[in-house]
mmJSON file of the N, C-alpha and C atoms, coordinates in Angstrom:
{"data_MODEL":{"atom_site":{
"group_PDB":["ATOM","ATOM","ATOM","ATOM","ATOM","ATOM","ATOM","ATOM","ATOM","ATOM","ATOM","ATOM","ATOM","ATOM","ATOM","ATOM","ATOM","ATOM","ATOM","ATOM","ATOM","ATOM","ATOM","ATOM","ATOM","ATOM","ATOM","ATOM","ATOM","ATOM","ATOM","ATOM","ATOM","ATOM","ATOM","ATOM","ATOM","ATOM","ATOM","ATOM","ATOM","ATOM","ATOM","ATOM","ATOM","ATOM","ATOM","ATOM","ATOM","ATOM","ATOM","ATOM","ATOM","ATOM","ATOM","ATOM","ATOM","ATOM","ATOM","ATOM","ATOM","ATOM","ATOM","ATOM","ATOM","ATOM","ATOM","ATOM","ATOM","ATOM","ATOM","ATOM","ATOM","ATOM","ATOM","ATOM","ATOM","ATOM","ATOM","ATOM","ATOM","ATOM","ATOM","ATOM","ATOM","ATOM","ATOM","ATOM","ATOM","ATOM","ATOM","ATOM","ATOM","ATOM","ATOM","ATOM","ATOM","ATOM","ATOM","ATOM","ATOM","ATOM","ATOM","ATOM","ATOM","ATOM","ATOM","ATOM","ATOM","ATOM","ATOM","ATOM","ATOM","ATOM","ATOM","ATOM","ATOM","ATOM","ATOM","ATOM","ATOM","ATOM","ATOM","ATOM","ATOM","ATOM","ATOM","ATOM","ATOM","ATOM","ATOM","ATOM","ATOM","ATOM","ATOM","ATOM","ATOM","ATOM","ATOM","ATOM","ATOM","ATOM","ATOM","ATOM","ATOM","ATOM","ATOM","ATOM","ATOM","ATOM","ATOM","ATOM","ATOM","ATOM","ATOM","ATOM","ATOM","ATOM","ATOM","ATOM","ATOM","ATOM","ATOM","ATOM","ATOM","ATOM","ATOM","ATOM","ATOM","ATOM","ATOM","ATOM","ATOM","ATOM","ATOM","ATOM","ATOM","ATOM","ATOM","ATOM"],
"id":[1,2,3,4,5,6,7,8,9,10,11,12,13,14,15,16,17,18,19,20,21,22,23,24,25,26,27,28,29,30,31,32,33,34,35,36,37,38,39,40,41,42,43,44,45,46,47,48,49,50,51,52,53,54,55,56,57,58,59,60,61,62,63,64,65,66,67,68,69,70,71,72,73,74,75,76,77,78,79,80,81,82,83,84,85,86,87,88,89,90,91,92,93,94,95,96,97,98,99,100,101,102,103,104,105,106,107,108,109,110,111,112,113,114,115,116,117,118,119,120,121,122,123,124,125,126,127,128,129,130,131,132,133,134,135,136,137,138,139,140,141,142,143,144,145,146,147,148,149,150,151,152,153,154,155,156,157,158,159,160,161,162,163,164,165,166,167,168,169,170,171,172,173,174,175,176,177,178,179,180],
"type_symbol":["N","C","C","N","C","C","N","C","C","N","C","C","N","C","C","N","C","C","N","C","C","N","C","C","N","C","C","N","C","C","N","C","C","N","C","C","N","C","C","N","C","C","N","C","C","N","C","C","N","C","C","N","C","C","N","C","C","N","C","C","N","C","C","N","C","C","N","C","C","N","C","C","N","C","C","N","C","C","N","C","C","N","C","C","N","C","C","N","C","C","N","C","C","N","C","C","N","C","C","N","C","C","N","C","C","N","C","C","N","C","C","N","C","C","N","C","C","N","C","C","N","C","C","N","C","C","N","C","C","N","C","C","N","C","C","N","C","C","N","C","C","N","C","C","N","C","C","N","C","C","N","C","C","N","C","C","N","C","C","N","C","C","N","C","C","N","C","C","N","C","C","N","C","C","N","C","C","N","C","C"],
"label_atom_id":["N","CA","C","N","CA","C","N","CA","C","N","CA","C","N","CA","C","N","CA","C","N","CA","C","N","CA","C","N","CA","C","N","CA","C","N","CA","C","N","CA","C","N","CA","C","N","CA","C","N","CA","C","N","CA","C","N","CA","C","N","CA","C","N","CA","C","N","CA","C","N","CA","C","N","CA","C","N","CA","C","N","CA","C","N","CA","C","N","CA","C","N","CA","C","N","CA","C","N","CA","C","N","CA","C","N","CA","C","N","CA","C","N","CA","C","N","CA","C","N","CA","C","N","CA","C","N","CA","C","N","CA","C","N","CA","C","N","CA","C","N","CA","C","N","CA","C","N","CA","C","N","CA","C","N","CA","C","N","CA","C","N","CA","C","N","CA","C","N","CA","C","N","CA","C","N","CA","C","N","CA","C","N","CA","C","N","CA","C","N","CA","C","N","CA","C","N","CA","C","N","CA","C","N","CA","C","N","CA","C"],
"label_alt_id":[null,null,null,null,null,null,null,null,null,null,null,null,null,null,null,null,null,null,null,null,null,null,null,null,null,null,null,null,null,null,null,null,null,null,null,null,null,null,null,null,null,null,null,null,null,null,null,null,null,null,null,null,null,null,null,null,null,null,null,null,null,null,null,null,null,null,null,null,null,null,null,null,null,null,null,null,null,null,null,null,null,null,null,null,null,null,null,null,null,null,null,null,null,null,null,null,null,null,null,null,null,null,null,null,null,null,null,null,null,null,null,null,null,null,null,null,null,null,null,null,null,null,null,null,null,null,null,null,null,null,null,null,null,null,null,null,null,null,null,null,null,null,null,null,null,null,null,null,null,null,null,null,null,null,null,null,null,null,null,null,null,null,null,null,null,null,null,null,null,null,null,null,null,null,null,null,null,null,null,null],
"label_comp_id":["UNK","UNK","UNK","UNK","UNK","UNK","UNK","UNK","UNK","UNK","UNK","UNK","UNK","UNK","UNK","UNK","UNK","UNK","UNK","UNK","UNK","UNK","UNK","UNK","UNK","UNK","UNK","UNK","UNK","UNK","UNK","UNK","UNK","UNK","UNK","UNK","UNK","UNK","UNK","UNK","UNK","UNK","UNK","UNK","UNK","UNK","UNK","UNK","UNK","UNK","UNK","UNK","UNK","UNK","UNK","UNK","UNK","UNK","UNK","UNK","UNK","UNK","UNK","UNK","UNK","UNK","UNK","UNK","UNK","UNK","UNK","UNK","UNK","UNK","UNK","UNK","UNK","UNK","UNK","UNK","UNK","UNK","UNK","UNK","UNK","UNK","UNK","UNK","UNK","UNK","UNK","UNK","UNK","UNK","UNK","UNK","UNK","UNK","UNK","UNK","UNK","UNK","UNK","UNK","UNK","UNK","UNK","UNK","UNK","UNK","UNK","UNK","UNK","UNK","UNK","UNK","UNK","UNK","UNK","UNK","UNK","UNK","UNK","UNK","UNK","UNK","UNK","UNK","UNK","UNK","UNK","UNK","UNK","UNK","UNK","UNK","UNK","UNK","UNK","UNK","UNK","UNK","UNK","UNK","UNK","UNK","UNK","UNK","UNK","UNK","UNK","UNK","UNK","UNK","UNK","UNK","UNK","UNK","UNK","UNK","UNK","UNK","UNK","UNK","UNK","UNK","UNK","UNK","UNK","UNK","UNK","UNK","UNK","UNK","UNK","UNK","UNK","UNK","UNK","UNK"],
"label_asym_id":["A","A","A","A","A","A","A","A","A","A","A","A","A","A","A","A","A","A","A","A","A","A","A","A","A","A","A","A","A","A","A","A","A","A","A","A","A","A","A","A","A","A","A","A","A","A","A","A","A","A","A","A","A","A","A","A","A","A","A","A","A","A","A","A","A","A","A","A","A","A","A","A","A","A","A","A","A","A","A","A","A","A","A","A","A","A","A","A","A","A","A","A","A","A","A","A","A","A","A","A","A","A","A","A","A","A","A","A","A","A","A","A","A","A","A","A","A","A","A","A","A","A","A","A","A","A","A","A","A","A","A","A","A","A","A","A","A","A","A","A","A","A","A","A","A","A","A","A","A","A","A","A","A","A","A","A","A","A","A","A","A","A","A","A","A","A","A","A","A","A","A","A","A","A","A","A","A","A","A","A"],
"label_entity_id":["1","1","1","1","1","1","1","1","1","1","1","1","1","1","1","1","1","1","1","1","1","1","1","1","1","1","1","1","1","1","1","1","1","1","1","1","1","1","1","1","1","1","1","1","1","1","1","1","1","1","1","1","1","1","1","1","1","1","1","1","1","1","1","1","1","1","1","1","1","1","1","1","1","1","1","1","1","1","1","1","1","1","1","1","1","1","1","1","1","1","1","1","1","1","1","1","1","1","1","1","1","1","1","1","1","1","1","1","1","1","1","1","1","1","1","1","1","1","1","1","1","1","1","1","1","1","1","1","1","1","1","1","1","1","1","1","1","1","1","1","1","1","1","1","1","1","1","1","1","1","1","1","1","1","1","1","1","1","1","1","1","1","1","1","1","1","1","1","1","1","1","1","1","1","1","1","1","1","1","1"],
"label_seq_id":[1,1,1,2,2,2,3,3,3,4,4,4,5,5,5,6,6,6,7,7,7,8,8,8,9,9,9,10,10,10,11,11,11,12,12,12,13,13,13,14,14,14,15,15,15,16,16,16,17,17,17,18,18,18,19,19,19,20,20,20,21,21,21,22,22,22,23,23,23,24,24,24,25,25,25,26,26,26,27,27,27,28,28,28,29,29,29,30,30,30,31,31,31,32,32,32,33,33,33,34,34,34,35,35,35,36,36,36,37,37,37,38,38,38,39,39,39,40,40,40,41,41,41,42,42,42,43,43,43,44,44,44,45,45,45,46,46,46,47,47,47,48,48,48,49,49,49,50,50,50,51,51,51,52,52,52,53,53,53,54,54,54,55,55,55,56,56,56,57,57,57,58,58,58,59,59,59,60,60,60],
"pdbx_PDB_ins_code":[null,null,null,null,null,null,null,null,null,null,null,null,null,null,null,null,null,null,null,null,null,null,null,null,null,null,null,null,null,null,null,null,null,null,null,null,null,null,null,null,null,null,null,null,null,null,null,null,null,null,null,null,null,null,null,null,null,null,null,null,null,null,null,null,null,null,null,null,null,null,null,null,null,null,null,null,null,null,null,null,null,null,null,null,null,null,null,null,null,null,null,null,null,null,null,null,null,null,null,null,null,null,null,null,null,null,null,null,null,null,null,null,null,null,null,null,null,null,null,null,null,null,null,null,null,null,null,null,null,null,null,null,null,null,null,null,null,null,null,null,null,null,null,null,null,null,null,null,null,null,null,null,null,null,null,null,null,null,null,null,null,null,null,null,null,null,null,null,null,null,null,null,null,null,null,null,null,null,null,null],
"Cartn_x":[44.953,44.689,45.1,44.969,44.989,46.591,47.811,49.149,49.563,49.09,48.9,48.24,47.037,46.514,47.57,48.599,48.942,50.46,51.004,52.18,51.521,50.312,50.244,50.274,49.66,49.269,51.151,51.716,53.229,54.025,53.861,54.218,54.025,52.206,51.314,52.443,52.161,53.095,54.451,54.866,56.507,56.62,55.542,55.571,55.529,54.726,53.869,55.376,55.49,56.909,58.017,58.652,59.165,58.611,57.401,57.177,57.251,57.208,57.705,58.854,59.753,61.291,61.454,61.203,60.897,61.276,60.011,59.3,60.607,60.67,61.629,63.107,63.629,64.872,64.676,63.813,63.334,63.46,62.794,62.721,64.314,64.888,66.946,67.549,67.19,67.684,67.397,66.514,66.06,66.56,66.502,67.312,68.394,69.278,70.66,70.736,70.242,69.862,69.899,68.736,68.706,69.74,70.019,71.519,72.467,72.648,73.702,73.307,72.791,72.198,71.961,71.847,71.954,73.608,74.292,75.517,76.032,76.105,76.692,76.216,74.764,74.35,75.218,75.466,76.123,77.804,78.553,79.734,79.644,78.591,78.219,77.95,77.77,76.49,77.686,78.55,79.405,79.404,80.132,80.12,78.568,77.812,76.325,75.867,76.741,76.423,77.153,78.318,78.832,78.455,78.355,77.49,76.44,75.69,74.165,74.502,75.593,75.624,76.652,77.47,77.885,76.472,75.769,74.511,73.955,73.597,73.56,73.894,74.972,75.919,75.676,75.949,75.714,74.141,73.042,71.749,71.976,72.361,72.187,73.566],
"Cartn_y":[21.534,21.22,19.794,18.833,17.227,17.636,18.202,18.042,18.543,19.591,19.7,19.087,18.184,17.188,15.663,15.634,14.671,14.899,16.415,16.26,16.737,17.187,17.226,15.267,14.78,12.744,12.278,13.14,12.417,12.574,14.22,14.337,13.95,13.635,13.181,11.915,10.666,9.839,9.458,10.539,10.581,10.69,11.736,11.886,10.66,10.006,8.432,7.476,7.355,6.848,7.328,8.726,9.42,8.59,8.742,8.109,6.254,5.907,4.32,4.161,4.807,5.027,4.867,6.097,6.887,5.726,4.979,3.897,2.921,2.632,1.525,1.74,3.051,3.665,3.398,3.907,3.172,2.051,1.051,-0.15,-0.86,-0.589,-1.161,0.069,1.202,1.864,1.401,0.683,-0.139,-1.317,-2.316,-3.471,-3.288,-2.411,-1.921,-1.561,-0.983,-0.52,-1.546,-2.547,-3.711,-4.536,-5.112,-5.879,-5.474,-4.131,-3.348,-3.789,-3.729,-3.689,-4.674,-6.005,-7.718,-7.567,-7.31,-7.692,-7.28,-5.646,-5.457,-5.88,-6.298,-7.019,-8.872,-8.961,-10.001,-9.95,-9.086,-8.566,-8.619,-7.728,-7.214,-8.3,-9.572,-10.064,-10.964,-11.196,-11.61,-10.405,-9.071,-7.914,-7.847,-7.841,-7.444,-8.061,-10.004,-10.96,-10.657,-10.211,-9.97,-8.572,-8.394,-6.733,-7.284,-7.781,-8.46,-9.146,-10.034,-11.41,-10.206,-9.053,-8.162,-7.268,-6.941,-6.367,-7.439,-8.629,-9.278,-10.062,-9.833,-10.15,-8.808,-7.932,-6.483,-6.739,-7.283,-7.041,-8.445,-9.57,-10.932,-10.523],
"Cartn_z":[-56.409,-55.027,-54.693,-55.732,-55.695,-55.032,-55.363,-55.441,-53.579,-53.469,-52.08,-51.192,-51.205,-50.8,-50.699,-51.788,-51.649,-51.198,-51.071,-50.113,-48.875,-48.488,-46.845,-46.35,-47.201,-46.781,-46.579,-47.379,-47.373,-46.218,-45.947,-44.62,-43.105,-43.368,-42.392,-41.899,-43.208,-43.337,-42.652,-43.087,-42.597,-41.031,-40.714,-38.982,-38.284,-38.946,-38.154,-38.175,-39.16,-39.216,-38.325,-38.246,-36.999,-36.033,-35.745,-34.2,-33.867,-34.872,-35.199,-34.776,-34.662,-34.772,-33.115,-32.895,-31.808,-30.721,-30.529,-30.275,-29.994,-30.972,-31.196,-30.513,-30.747,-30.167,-28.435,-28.125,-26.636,-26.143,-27.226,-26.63,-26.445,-27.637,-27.779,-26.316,-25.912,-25.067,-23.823,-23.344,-22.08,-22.39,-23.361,-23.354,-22.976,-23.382,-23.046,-21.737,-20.967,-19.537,-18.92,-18.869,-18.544,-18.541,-19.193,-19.601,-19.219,-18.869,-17.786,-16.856,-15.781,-14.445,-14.323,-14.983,-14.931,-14.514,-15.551,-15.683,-14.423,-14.296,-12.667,-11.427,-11.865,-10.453,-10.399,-11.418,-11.598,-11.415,-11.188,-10.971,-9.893,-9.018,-7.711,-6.807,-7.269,-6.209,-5.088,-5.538,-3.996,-3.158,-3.474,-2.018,-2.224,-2.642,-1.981,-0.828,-1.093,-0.28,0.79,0.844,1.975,2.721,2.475,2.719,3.406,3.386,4.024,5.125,4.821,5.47,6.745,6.928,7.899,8.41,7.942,8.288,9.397,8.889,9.673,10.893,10.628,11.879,13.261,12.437,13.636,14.026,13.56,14.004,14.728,14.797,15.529,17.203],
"occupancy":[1.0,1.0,1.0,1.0,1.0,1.0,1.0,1.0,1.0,1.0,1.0,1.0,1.0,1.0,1.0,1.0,1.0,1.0,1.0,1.0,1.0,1.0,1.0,1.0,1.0,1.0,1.0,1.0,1.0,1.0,1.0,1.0,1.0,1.0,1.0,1.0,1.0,1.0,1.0,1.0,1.0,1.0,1.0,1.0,1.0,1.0,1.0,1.0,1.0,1.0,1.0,1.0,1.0,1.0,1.0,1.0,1.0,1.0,1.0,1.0,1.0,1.0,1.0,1.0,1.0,1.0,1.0,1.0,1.0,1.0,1.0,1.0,1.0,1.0,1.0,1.0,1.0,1.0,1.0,1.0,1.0,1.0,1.0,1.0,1.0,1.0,1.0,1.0,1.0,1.0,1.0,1.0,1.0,1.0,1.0,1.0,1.0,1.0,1.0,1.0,1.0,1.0,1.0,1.0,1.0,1.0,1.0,1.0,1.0,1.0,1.0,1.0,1.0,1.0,1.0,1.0,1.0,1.0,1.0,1.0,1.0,1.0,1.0,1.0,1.0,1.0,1.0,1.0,1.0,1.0,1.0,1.0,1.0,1.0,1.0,1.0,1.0,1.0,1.0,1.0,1.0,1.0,1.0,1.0,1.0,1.0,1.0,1.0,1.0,1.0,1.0,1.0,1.0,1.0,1.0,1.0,1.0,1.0,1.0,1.0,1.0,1.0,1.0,1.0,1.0,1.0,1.0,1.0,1.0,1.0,1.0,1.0,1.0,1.0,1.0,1.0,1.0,1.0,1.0,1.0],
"B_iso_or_equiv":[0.0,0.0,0.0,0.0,0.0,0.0,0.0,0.0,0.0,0.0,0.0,0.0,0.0,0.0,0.0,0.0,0.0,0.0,0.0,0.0,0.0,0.0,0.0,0.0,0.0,0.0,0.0,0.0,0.0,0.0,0.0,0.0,0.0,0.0,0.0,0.0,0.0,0.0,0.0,0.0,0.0,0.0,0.0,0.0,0.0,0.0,0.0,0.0,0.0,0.0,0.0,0.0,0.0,0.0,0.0,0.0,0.0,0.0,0.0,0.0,0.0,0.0,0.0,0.0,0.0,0.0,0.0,0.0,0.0,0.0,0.0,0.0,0.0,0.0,0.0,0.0,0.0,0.0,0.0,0.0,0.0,0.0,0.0,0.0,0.0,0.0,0.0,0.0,0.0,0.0,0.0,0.0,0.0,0.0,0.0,0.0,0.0,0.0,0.0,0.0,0.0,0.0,0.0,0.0,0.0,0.0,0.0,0.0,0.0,0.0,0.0,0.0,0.0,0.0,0.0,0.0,0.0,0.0,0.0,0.0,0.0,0.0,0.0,0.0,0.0,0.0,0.0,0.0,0.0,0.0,0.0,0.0,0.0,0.0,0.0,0.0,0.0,0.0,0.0,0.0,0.0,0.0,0.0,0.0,0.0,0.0,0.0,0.0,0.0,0.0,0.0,0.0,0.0,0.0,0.0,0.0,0.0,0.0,0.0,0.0,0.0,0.0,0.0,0.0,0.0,0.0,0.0,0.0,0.0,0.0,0.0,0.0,0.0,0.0,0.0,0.0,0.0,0.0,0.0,0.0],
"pdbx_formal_charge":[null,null,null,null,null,null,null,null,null,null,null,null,null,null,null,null,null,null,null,null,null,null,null,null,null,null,null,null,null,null,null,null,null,null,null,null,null,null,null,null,null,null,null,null,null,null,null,null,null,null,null,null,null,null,null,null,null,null,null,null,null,null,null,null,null,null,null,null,null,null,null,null,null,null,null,null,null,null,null,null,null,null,null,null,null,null,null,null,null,null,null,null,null,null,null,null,null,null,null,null,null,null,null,null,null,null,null,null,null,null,null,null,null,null,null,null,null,null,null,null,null,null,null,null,null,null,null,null,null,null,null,null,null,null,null,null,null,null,null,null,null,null,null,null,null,null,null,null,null,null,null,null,null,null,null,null,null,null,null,null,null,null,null,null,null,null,null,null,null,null,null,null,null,null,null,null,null,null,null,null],
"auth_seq_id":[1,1,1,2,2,2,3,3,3,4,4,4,5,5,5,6,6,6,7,7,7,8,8,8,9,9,9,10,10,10,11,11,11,12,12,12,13,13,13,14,14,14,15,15,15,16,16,16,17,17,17,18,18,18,19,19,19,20,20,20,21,21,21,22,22,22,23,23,23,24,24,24,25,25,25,26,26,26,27,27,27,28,28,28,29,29,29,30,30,30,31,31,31,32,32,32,33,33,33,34,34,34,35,35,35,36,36,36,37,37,37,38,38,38,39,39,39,40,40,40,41,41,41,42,42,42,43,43,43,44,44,44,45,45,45,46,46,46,47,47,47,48,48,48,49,49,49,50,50,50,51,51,51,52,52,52,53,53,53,54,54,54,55,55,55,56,56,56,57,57,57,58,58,58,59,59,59,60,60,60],
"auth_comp_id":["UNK","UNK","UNK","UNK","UNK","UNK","UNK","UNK","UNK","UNK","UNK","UNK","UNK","UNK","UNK","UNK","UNK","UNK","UNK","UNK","UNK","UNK","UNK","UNK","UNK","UNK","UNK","UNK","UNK","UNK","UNK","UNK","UNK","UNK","UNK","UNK","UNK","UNK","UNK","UNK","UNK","UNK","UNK","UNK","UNK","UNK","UNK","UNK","UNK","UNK","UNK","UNK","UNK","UNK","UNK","UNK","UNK","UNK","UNK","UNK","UNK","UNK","UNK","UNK","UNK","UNK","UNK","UNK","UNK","UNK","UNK","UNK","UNK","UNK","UNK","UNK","UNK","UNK","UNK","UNK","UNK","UNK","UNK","UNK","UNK","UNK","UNK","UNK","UNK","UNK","UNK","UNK","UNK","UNK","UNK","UNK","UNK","UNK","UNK","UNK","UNK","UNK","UNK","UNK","UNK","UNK","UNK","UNK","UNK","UNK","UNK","UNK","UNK","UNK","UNK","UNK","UNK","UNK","UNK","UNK","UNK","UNK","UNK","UNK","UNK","UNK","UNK","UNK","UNK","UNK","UNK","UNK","UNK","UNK","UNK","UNK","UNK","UNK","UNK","UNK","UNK","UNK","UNK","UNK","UNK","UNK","UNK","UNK","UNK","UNK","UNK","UNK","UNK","UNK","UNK","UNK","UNK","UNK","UNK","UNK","UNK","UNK","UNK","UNK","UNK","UNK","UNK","UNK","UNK","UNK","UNK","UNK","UNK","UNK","UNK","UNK","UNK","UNK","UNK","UNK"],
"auth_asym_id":["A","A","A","A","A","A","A","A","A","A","A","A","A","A","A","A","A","A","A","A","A","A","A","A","A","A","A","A","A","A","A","A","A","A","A","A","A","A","A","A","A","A","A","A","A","A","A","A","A","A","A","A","A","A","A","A","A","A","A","A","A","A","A","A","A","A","A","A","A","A","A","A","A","A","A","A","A","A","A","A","A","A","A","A","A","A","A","A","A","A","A","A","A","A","A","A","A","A","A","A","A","A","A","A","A","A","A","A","A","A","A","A","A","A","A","A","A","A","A","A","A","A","A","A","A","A","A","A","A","A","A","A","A","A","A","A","A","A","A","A","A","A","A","A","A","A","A","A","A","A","A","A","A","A","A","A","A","A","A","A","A","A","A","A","A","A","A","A","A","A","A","A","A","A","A","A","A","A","A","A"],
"auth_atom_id":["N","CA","C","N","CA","C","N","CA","C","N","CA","C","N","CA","C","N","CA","C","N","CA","C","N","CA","C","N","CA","C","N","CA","C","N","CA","C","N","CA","C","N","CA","C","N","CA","C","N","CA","C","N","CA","C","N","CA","C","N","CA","C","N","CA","C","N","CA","C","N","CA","C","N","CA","C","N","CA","C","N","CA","C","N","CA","C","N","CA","C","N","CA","C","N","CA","C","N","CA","C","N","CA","C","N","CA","C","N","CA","C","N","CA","C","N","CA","C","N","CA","C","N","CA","C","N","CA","C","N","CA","C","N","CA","C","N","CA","C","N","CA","C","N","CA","C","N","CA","C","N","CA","C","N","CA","C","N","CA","C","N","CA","C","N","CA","C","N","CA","C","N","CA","C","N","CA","C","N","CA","C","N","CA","C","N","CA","C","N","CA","C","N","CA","C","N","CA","C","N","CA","C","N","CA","C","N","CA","C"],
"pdbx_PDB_model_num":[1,1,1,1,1,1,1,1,1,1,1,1,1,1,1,1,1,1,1,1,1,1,1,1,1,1,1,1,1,1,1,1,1,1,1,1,1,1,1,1,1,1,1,1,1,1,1,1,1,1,1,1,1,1,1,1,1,1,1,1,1,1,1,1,1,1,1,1,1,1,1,1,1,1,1,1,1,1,1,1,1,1,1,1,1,1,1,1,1,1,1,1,1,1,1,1,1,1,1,1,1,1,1,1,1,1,1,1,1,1,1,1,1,1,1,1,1,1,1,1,1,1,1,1,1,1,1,1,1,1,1,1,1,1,1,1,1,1,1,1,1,1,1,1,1,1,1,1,1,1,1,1,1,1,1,1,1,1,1,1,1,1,1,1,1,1,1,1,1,1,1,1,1,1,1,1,1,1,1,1]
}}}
């Protein structure tokens, strides 16, 4: 029984770990997201400015 007791703890184990991962794969997948969407807002941000600054013009 001890031997099956101690591969159900291994597997238990292994899952917890899976979800460690998990976890982590997330967090580098939103950094990456992020750092996109800096960057093109940073590409972007002259026509955004002009884009506004014509918005504005039609409302004045």
């Amino acid at each position: 029984m001890s031997e099956v007791s101690k591969n159900y703890q291994t597997l238990v184990a292994l899952k917890e770990r899976e979800e460690g991962q998990t976890m982590a794969e997330y967090g580098v997948v939103l950094a990456v997201i992020t750092i996109a969407v800096f960057g093109a807002l940073t590409l972007l941000s002259g026509n955004i400015e002009d884009a506004i600054s014509r918005v504005a013009g039609f409302i004045s």
